[in-house]
PyMOL Python script that loads the backbone (N, CA, C, O; Angstrom):
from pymol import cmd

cmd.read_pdbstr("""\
ATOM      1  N   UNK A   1      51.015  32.978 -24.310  1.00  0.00           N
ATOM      2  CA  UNK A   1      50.240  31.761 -24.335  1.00  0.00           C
ATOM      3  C   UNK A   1      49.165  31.818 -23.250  1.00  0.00           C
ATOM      4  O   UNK A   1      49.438  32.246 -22.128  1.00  0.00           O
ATOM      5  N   UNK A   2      47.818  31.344 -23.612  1.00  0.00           N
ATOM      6  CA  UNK A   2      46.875  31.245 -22.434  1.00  0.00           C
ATOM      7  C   UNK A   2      47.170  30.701 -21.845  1.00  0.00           C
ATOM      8  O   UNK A   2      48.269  30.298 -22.224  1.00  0.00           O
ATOM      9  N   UNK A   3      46.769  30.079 -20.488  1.00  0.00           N
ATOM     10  CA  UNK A   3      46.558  29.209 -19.441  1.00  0.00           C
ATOM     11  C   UNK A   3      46.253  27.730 -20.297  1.00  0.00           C
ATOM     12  O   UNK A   3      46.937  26.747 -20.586  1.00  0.00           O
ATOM     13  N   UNK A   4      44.667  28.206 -20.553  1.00  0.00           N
ATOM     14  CA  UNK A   4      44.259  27.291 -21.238  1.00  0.00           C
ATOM     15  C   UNK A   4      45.448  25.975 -22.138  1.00  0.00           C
ATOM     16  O   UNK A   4      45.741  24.805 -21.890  1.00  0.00           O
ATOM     17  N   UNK A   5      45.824  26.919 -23.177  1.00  0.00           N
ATOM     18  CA  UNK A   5      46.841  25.730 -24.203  1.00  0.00           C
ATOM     19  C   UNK A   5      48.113  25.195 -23.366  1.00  0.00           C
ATOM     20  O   UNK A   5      48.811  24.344 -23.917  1.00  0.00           O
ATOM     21  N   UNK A   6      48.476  25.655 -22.016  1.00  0.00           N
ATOM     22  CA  UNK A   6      49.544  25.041 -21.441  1.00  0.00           C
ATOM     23  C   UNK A   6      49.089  24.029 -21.289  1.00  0.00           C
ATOM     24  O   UNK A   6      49.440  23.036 -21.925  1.00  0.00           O
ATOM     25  N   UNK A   7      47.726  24.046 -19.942  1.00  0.00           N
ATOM     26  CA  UNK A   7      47.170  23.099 -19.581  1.00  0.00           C
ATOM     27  C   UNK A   7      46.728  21.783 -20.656  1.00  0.00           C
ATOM     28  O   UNK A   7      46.203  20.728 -20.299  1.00  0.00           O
ATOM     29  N   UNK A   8      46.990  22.059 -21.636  1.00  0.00           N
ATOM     30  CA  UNK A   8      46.405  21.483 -22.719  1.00  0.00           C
ATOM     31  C   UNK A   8      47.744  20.409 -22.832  1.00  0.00           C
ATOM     32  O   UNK A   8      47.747  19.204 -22.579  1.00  0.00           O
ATOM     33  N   UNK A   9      48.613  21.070 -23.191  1.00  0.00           N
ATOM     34  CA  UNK A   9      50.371  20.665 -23.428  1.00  0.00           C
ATOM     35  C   UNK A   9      50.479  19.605 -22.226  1.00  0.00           C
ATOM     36  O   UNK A   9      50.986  18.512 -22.479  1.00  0.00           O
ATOM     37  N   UNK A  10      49.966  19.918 -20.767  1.00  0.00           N
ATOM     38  CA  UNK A  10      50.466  19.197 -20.357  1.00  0.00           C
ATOM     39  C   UNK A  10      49.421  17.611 -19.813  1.00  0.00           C
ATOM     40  O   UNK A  10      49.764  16.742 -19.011  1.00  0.00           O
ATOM     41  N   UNK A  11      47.964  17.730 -20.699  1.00  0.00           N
ATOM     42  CA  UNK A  11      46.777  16.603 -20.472  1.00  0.00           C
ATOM     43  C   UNK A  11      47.009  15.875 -21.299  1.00  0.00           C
ATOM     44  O   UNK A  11      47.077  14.696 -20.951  1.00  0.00           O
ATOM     45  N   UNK A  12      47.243  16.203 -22.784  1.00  0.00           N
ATOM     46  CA  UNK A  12      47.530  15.534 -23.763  1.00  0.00           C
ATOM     47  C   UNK A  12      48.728  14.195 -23.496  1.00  0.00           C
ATOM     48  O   UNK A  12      48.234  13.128 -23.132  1.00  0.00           O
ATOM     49  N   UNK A  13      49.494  14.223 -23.584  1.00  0.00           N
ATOM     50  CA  UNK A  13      50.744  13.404 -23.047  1.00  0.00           C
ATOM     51  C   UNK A  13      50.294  12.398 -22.131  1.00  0.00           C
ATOM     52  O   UNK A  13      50.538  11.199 -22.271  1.00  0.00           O
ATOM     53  N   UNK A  14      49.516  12.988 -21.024  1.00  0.00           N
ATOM     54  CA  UNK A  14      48.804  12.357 -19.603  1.00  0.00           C
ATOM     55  C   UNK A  14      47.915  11.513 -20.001  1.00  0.00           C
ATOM     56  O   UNK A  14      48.010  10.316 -19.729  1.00  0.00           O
ATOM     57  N   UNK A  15      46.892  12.033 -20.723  1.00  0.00           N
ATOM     58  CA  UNK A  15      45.832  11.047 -21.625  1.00  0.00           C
ATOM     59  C   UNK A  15      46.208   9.870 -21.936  1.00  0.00           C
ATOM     60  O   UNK A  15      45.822   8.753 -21.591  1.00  0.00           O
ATOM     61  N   UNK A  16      47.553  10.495 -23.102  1.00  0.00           N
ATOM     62  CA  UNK A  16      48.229   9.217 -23.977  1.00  0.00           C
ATOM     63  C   UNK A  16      48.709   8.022 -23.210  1.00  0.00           C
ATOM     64  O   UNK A  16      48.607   6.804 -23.354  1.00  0.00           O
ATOM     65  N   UNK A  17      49.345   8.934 -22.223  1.00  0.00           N
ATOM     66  CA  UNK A  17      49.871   8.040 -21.033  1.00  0.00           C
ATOM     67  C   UNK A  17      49.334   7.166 -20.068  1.00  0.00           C
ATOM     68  O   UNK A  17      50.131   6.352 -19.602  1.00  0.00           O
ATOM     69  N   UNK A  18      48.220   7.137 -19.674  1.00  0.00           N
ATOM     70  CA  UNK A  18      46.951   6.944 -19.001  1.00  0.00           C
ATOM     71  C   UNK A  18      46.080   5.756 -19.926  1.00  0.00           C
ATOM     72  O   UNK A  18      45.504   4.776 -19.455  1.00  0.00           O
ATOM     73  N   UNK A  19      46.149   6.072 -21.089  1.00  0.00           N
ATOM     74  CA  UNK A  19      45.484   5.055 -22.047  1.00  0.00           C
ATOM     75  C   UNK A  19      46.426   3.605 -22.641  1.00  0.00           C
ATOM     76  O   UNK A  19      45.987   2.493 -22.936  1.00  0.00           O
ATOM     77  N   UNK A  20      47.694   4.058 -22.673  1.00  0.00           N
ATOM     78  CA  UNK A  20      49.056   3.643 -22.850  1.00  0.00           C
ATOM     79  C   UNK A  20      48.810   1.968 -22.132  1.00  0.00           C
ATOM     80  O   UNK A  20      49.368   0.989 -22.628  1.00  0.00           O
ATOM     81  N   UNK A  21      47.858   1.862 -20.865  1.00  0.00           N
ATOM     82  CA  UNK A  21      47.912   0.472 -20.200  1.00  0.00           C
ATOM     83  C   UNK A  21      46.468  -0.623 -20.613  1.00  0.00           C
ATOM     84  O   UNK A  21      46.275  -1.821 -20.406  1.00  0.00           O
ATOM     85  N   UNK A  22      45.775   0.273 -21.164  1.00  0.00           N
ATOM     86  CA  UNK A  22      44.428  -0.595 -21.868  1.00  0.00           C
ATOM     87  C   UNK A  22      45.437  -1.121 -22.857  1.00  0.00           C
ATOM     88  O   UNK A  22      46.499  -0.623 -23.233  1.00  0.00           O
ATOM     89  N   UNK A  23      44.806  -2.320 -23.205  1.00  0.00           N
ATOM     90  CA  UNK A  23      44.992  -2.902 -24.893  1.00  0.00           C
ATOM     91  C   UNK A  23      43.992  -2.937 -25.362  1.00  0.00           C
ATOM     92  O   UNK A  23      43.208  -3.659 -24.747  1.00  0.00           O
ATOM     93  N   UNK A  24      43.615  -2.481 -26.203  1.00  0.00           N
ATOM     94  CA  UNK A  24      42.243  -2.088 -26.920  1.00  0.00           C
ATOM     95  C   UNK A  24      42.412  -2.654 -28.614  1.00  0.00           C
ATOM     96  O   UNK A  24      41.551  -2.338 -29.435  1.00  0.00           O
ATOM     97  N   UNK A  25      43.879  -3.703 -29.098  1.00  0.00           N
ATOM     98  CA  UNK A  25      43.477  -4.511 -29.919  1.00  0.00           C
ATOM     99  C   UNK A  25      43.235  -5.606 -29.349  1.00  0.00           C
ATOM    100  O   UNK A  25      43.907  -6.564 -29.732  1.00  0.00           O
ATOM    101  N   UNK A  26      42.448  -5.782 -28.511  1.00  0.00           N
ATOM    102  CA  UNK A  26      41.549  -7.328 -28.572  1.00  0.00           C
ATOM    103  C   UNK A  26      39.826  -6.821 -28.795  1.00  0.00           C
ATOM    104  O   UNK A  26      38.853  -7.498 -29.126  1.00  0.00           O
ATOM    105  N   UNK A  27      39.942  -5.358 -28.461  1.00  0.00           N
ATOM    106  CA  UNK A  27      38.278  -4.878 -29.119  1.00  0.00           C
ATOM    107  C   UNK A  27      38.080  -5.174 -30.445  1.00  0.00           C
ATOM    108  O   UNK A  27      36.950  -5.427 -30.862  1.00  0.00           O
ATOM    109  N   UNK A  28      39.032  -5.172 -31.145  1.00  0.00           N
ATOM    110  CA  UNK A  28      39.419  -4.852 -32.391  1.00  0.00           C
ATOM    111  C   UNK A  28      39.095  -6.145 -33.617  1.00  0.00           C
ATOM    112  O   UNK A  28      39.339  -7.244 -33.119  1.00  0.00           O
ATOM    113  N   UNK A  29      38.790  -6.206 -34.532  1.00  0.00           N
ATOM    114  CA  UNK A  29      38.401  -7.188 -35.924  1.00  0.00           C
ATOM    115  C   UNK A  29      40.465  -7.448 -36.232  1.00  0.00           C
ATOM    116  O   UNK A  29      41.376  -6.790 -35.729  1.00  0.00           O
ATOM    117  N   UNK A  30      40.552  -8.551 -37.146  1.00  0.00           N
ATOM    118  CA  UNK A  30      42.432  -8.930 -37.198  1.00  0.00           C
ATOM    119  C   UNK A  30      42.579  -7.850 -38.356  1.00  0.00           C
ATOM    120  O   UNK A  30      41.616  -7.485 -39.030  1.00  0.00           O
ATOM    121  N   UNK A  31      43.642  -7.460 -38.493  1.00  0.00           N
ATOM    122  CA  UNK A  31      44.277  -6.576 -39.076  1.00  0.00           C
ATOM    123  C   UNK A  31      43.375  -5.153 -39.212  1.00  0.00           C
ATOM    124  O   UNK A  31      42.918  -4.896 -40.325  1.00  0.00           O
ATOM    125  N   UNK A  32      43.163  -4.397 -38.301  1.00  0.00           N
ATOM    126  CA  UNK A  32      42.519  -3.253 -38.601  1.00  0.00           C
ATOM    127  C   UNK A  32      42.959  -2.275 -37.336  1.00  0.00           C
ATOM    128  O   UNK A  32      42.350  -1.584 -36.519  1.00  0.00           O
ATOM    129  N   UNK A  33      44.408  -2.602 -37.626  1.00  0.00           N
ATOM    130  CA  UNK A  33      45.348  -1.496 -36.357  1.00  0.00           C
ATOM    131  C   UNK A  33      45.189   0.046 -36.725  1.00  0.00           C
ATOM    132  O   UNK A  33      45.267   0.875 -35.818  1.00  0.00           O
ATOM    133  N   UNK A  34      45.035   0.320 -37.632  1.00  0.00           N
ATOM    134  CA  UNK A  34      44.869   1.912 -37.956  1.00  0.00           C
ATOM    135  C   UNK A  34      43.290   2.398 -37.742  1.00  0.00           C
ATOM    136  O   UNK A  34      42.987   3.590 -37.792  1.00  0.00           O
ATOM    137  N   UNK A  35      42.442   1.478 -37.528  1.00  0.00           N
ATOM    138  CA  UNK A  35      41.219   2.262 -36.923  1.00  0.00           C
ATOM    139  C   UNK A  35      41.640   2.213 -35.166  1.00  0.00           C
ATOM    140  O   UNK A  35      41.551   3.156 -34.380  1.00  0.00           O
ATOM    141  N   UNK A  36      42.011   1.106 -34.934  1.00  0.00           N
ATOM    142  CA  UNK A  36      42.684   1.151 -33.550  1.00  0.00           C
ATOM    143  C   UNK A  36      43.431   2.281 -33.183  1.00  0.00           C
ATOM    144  O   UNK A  36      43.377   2.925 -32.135  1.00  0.00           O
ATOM    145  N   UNK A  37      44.107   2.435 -34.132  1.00  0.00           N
ATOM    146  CA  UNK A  37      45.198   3.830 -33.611  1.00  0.00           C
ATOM    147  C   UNK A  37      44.245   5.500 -33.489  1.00  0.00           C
ATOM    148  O   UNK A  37      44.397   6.482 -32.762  1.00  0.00           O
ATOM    149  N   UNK A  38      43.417   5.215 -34.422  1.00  0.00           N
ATOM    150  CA  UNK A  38      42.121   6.358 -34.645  1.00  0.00           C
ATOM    151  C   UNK A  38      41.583   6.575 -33.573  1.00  0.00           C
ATOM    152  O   UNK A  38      41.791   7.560 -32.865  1.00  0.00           O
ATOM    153  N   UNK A  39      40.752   5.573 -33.322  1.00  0.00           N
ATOM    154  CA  UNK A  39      40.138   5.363 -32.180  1.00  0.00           C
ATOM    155  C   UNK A  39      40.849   5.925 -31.153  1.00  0.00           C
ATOM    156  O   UNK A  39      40.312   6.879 -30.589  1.00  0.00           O
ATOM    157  N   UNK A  40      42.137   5.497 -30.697  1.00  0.00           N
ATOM    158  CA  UNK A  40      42.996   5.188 -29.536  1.00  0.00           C
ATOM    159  C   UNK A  40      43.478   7.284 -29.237  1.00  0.00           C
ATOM    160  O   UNK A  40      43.392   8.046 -28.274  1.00  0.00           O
ATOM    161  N   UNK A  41      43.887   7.398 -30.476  1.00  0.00           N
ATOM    162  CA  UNK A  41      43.838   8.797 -30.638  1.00  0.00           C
ATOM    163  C   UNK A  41      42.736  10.270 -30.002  1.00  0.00           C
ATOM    164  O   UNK A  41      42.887  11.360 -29.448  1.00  0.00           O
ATOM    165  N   UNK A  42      41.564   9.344 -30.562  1.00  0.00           N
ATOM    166  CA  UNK A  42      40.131  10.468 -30.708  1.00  0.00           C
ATOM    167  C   UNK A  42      39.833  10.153 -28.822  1.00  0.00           C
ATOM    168  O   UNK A  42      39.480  10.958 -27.961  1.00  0.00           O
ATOM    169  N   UNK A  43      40.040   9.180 -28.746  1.00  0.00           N
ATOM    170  CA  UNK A  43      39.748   9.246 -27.194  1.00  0.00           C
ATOM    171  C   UNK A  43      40.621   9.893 -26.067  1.00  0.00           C
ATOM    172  O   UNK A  43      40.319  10.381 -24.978  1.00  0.00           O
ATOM    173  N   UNK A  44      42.308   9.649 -26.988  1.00  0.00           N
ATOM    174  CA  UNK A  44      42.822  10.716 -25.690  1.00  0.00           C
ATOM    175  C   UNK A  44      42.845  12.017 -26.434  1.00  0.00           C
ATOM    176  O   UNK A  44      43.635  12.802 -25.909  1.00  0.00           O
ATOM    177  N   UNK A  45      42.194  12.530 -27.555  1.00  0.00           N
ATOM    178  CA  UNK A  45      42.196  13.928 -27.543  1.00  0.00           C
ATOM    179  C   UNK A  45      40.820  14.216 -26.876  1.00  0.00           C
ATOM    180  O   UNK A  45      40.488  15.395 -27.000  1.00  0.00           O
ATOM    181  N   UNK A  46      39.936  13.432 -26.198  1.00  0.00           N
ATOM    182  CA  UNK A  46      38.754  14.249 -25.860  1.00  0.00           C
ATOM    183  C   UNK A  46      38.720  13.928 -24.426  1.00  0.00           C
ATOM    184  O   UNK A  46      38.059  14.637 -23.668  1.00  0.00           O
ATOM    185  N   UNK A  47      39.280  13.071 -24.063  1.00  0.00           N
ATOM    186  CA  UNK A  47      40.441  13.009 -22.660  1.00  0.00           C
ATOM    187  C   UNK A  47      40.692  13.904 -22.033  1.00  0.00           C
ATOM    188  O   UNK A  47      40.230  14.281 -20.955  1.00  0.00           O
ATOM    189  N   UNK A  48      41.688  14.439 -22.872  1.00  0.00           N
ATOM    190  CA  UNK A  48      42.335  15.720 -22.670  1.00  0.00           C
ATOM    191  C   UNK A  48      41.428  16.937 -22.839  1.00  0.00           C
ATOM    192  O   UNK A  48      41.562  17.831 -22.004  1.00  0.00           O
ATOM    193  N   UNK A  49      40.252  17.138 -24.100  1.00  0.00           N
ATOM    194  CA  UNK A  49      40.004  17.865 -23.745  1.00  0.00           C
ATOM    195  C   UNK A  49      39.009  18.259 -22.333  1.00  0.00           C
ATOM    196  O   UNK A  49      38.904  19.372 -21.818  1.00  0.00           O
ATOM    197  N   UNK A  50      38.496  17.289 -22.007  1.00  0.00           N
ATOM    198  CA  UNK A  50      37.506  17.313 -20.948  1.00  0.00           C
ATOM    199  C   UNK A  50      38.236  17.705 -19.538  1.00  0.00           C
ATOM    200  O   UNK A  50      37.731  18.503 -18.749  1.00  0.00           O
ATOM    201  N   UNK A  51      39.478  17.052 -19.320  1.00  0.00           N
ATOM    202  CA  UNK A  51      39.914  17.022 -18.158  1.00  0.00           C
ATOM    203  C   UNK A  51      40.777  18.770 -17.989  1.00  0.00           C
ATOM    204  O   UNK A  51      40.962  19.435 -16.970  1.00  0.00           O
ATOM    205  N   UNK A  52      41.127  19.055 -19.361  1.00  0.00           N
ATOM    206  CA  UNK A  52      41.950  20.861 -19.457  1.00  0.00           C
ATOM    207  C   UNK A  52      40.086  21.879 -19.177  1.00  0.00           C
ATOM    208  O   UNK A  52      40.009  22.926 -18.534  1.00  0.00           O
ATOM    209  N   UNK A  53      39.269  21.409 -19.630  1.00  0.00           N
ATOM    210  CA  UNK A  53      38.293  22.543 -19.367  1.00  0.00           C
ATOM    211  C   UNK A  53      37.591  22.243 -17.912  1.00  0.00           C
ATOM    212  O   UNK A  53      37.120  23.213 -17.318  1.00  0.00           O
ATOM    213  N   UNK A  54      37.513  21.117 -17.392  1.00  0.00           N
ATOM    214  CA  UNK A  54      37.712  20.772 -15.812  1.00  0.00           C
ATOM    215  C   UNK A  54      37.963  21.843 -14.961  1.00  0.00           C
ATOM    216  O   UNK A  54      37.401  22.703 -14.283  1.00  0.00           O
ATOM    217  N   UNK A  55      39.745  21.144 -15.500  1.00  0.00           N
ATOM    218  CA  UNK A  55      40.713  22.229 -14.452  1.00  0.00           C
ATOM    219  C   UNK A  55      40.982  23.701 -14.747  1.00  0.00           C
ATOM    220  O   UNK A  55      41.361  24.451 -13.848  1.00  0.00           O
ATOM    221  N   UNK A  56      40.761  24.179 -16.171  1.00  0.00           N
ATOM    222  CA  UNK A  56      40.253  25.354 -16.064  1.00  0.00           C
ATOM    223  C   UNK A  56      39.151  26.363 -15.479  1.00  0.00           C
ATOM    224  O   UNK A  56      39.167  27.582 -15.305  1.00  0.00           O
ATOM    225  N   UNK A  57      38.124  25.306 -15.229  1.00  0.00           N
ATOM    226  CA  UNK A  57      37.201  26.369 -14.892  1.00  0.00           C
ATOM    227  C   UNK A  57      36.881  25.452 -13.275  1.00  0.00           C
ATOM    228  O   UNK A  57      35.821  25.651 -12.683  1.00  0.00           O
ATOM    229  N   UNK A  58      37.493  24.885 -12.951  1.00  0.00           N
ATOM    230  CA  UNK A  58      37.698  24.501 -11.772  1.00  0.00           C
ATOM    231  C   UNK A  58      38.215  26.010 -10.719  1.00  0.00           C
ATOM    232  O   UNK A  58      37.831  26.568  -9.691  1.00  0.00           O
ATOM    233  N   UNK A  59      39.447  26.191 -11.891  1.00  0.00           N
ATOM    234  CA  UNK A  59      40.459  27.120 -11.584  1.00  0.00           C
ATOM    235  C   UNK A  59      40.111  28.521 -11.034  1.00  0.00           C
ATOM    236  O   UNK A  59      40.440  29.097  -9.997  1.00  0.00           O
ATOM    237  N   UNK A  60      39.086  28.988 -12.414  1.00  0.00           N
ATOM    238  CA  UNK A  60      38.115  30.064 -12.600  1.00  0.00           C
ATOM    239  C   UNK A  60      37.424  30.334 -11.696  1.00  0.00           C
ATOM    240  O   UNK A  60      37.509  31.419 -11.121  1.00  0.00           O
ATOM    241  N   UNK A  61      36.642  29.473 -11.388  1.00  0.00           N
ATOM    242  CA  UNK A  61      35.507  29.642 -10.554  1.00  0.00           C
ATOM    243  C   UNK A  61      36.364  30.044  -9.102  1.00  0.00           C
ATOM    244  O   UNK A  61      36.163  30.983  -8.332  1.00  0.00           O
ATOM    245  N   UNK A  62      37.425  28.919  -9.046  1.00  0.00           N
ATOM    246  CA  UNK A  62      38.002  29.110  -7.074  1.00  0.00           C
ATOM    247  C   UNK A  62      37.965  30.787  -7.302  1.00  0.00           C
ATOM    248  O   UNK A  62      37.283  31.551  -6.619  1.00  0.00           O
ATOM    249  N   UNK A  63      38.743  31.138  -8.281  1.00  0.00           N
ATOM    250  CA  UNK A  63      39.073  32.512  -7.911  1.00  0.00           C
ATOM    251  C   UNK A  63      38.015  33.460  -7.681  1.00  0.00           C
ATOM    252  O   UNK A  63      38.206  34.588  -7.229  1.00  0.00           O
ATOM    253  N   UNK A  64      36.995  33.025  -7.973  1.00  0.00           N
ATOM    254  CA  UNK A  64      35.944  33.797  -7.573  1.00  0.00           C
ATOM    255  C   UNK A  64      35.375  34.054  -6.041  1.00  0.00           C
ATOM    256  O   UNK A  64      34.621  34.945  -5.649  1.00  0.00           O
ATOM    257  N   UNK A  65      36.082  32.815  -5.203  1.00  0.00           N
ATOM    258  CA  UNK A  65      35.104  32.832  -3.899  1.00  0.00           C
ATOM    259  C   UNK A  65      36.704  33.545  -3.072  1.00  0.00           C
ATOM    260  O   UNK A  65      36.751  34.047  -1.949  1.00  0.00           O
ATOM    261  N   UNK A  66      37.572  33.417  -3.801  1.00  0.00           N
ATOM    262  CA  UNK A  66      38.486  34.872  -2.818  1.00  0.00           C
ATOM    263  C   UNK A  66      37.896  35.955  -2.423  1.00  0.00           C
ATOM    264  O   UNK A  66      38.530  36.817  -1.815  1.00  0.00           O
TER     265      UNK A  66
END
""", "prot")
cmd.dss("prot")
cmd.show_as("cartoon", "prot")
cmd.util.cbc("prot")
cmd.orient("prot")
């Protein structure tokens, strides 16, 4: 397994978790919980992805100034 998809394994969850305290059905029109859940979704997958290529090349780079 790369680095990469661990780090991934372990943002994802964090995201969810992290987003878990907004309520984001009062953004929302009445009965339209499944665009809510869409929504709620697409944001912690890009969450996650932003914060795994971060700390990847956060990572990357340190090792360079050894």
């Amino acid at each position: 397994m790369t680095p990469k998809i661990i780090i991934y394994f372990v943002t994802v969850p964090l995201a969810i978790w992290a987003l878990d305290s907004i309520n984001i059905n009062g953004i929302f029109k009445v009965n339209r919980v499944y665009q809510a859940r869409v929504l709620y979704l697409l944001v912690s997958f890009s969450l996650a992805y932003l914060f795994t290529n971060f700390l990847y090349d956060f990572f990357l780079n340190g090792q360079m100034f050894k």
